[in-house]
Phi, psi and omega in degrees: 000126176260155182246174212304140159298302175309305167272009163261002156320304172293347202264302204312336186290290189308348149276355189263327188287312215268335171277352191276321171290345184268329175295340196264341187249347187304148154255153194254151182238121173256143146268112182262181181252314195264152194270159156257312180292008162154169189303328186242033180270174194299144162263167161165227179265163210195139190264131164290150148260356172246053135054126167306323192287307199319292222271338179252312182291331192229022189040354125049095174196057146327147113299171188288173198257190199097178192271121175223166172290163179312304176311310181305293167327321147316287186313293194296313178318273177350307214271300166304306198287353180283307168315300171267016193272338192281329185261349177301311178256020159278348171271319180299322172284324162344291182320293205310318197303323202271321173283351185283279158027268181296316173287316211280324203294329190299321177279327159296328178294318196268357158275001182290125155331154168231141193284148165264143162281068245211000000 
């Protein structure tokens, strides 16, 4: 049996929707230069604290939050919010890819010819 143009629309859409929510909710990991233990101390990779959606919907560009040094606090703010306005809007399109999709698979499904039963 092969299968249906519509469902694999639909599956393909509803995997195109679940990526888009992990682009939309993943915190993201930057590499920064500036130390939070002092000006020439190690530097290295740093967990955004701020959400793609947070950074896109509310422009958010924050640094973490607690006492740090300045550079370091600029830099991750930055350095994250950079990160996450590009998957914030690789999910909306994702979203748009997946309603376009979803919408197409449903209406060839409710135009798909049906076998009679007799």
């Amino acid at each position: 049996m092969k299968p249906r143009l519509w469902a694999v629309l639909v599956v393909l859409g509803f995997g195109l929707l679940m990526a888009a929510c992990v682009l939309m909710l993943n915190n993201i990991t930057v590499d920064i230069l500036a130390s939070d233990y002092d000006t020439h101390g190690p530097a290295g990779a740093v967990q955004c604290s701020i959400a793609p959606w947070d950074a896109g919907a509310n422009h958010n560009d924050n640094g973490p939050g607690g006492e740090h040094h300045a550079a370091y606090y600029t830099e991750v703010g930055s350095k994250c919010y950079a990160a996450n306005i590009f998957s914030f809007w690789a999910a909306i399109g994702s979203l748009g890819l997946a309603a376009a999709m979803m919408i197409a698979g449903v209406a060839l499904g409710i135009r798909a010819p049906r076998a009679r039963t007799t």
